[in-house]
N, C-alpha and C positions, 0 to 999 in steps of 0.2 A: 437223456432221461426225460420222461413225457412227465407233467404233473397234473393228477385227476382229481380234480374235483367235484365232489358226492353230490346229491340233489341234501343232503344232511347238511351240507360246508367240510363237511372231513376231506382229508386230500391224503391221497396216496401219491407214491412215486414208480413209475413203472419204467421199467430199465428196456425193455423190446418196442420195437417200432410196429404200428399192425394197421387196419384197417380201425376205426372206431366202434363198426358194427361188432370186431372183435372183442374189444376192450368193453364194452357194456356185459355184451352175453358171460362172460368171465365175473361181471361182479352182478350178474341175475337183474340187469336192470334194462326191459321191455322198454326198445327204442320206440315204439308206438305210443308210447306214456310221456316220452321227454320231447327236448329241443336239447341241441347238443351246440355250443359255441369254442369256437376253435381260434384262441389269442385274440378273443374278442369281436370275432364273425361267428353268426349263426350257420352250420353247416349240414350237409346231409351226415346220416352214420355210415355212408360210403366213401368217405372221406378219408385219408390216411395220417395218421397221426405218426410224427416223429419226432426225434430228440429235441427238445429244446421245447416243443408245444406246450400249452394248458387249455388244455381240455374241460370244459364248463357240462355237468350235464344238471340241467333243469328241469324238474318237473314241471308237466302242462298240468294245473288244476282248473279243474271242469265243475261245472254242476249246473241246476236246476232251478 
């Protein structure tokens, strides 16, 4: 089981193995917006995530 955690702190538990890029597009969250860290490495979302992972995705805020 993968465990995801939201840019919210919410965590979900995801039972399939997949690419990262897969697992954002699935919960509507535009990997161009975040940083994704993987058991506490920062990684690309081409990254593959599997059982036992947790998966961090952080929002990048920006401004002016």
């Amino acid at each position: 089981m993968i465990k995801l955690i939201l840019p919210d702190g919410s965590s979900v538990d995801i039972e399939r193995e997949a690419p990262i890029e897969s697992i954002l597009k699935d919960y509507r969250i535009n990997p161009v917006e975040v940083i994704v860290a993987k058991n506490g490495t920062i990684v690309s979302e081409y990254e593959a995530a599997q059982s036992g992972d947790e998966i961090k995705v952080i929002r990048i805020i920006h401004g002016g």
